[in-house]
C-alpha positions as CSV (number, residue, x, y, z in Angstrom):
1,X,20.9,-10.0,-1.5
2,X,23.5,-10.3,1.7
3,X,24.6,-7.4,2.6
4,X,27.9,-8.8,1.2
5,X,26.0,-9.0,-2.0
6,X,27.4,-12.8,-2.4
7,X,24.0,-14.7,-0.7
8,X,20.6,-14.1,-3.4
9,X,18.0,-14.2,-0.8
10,X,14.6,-13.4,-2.6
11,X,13.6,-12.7,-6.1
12,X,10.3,-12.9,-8.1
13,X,8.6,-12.0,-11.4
14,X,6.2,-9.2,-11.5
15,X,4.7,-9.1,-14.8
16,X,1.3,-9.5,-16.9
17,X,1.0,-11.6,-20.1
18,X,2.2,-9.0,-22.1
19,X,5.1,-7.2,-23.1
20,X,6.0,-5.0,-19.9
21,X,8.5,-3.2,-21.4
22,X,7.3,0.5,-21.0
23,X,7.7,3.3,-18.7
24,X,10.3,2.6,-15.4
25,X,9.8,0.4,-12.7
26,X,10.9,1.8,-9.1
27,X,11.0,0.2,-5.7
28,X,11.0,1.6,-2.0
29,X,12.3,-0.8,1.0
30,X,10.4,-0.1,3.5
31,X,12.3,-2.9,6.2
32,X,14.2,-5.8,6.0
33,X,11.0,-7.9,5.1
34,X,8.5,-5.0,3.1
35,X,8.4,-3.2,0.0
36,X,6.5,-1.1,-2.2
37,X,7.4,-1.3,-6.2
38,X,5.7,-0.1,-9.4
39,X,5.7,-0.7,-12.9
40,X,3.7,-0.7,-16.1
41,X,1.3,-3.7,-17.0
42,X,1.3,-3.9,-20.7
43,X,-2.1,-6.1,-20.4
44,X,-4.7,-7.1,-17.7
45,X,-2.9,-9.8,-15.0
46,X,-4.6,-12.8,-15.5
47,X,-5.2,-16.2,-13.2
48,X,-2.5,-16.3,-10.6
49,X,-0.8,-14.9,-8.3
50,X,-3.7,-12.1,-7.9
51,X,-1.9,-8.6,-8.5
52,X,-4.9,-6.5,-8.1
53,X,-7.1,-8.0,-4.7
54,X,-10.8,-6.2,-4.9
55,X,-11.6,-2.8,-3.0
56,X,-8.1,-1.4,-4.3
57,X,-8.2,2.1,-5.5
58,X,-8.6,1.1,-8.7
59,X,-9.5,-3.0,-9.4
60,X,-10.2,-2.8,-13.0
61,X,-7.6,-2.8,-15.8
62,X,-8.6,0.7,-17.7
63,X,-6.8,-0.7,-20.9
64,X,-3.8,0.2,-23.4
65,X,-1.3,-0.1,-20.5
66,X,-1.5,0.8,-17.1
67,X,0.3,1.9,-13.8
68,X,0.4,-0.9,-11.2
69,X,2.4,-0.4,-7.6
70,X,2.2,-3.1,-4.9
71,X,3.2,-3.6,-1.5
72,X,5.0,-6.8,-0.6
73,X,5.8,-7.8,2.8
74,X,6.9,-11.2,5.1
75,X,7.8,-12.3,8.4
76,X,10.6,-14.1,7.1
77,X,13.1,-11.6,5.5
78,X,14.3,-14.4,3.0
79,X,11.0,-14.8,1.6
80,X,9.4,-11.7,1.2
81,X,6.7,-12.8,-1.4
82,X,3.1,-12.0,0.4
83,X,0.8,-9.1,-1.6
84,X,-0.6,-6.5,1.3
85,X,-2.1,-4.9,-1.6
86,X,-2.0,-3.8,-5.8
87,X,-4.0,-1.9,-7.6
88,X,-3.7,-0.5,-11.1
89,X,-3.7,3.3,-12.2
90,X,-4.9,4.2,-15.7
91,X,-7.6,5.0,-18.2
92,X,-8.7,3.6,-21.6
93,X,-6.3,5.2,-23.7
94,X,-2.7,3.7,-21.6
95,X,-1.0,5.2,-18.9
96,X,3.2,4.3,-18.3
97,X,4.8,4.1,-14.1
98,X,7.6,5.9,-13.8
99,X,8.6,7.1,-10.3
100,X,7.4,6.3,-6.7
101,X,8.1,7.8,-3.0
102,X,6.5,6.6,-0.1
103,X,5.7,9.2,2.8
104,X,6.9,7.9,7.0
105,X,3.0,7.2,7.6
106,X,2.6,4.9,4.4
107,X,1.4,7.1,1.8
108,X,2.6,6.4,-1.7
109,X,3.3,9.4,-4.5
110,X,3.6,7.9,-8.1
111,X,4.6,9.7,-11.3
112,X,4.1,9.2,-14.8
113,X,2.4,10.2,-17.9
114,X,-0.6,9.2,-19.8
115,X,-3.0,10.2,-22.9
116,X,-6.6,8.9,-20.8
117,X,-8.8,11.2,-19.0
118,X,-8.7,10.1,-15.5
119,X,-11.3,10.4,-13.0
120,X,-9.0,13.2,-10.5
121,X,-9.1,13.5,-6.8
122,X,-8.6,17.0,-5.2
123,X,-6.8,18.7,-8.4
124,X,-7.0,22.0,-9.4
125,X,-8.7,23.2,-12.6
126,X,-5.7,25.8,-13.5
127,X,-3.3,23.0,-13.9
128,X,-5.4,20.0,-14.9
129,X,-5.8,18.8,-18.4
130,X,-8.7,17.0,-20.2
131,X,-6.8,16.9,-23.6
132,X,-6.1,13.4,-24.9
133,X,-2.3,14.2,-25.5
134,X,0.2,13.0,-23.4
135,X,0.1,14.7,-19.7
136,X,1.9,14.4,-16.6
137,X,0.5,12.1,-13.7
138,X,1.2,13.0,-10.3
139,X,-0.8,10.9,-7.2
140,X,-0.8,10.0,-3.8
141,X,-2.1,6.6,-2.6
142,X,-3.6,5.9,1.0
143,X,-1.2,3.4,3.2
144,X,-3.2,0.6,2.1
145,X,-3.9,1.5,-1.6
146,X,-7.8,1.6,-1.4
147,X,-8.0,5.5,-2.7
148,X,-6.3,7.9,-3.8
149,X,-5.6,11.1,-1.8
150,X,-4.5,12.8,-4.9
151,X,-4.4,12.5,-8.4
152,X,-3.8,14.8,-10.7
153,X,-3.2,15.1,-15.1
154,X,-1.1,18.2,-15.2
155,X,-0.2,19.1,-19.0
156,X,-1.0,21.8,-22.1
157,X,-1.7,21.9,-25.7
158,X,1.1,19.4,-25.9
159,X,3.2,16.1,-25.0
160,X,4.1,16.2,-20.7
161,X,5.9,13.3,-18.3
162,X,6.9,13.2,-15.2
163,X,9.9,11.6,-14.2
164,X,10.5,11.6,-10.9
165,X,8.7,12.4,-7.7
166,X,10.2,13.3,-4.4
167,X,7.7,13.6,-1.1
168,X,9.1,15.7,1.5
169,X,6.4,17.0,4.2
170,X,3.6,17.8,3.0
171,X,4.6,18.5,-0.3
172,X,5.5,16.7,-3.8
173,X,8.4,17.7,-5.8
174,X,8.5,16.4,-9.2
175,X,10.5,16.9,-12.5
176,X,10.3,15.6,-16.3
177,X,9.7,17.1,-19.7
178,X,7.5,19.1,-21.1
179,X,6.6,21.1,-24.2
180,X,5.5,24.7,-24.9
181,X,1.9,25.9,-22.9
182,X,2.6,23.6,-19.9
183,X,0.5,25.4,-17.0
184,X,3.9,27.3,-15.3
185,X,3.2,29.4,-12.2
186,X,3.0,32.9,-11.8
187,X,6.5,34.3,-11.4
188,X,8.0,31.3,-11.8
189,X,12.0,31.6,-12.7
190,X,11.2,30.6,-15.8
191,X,7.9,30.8,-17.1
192,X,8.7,30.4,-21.2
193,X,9.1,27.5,-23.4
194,X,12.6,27.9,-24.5
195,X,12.9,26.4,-28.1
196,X,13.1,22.7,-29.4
197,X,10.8,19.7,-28.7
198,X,10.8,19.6,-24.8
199,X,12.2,21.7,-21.9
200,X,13.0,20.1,-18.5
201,X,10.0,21.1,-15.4
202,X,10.3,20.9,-11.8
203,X,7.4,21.5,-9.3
204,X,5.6,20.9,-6.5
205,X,2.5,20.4,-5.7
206,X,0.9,19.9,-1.8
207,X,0.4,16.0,-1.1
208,X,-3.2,16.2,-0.6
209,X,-3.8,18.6,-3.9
């Protein structure tokens, strides 16, 4: 929109030929002409436009539902409708987007949640899960979304999500819910499930792992 919010000057679908009704879909302007957005792709895309180019981080749709995030940009601000690059994030068993941030030197941290055993980059075997429950998903994608820096399954015995992700340094905040034996850290403020189904998290994490 104008600035004056009465002029519509660009807007597109985004979508696969399913039902993309999971998870929550998050954009980051970047300029007046580039952004970076995510969302959860219910099925594989399919024919075109080409979400996914080849040599992403991760070209292949793992199944069930997966994290995509994509960087649109244009030299014409009333048109901003070319792909720099997509690539999906999941396993077999579906994964749901439901945060991004994107770092000053391009970098993009996602969050989410998912029950698949993901292939991890430079996680930590005291917070990393291999349970097929429901875990946390914390990452960090390279400027150009060919690899991931970091990406991490972060859970217990139980249902985890993350919610929201905040990048600030060289660090990752993140909150969402969790249930009883989610990996707290030593003298944490608060390092006991307190009763009922979920309790609220917050944590950080460094961006690289």
């Amino acid at each position: 929109f104008s600035k004056d919010l009465g002029t519509l000057h660009y807007a597109t679908y985004i979508g696969s030929p399913g039902t993309d009704a999971d998870g929550v879909t998050s954009i980051q302007a970047l300029s007046d002409s580039s952004f970076i957005c995510g969302m959860t792709a219910a099925v594989a895309f399919m024919g075109t436009p080409t979400y996914v180019p080849s040599g992403m981080a991760q070209s292949t749709f793992g199944g069930a539902g997966d994290m995509w995030i994509g960087k649109f940009f244009s030299n014409d601000t009333a048109s901003i409708h070319t792909l720099a690059w997509g690539t999906y994030v999941g396993g077999a068993q579906g994964e749901t987007f439901n945060d991004l941030e994107v770092f000053s030197d391009g970098r993009v941290a996602f969050c989410g949640r998912g029950f698949s055993t993901l292939t991890e980059v430079n996680s930590a075997a005291a917070r990393s899960t291999v349970t097929t429950n429901l875990d946390g998903i914390l990452g960090v994608l390279n400027s150009t979304g060919t690899a991931f820096n970091y990406l991490d399954e972060i859970g217990g015995a139980n249902n985890d999500q993350f919610h929201d992700v905040e990048a600030y340094g060289s660090s990752l905040y993140w909150t969402g819910q969790v249930s009883s034996g989610f990996p707290t850290s030593t003298g944490a403020y608060d390092v006991t499930h307190n009763g009922g189904t979920f309790d609220v998290v917050v944590g950080t994490v460094g961006a690289t792992g």
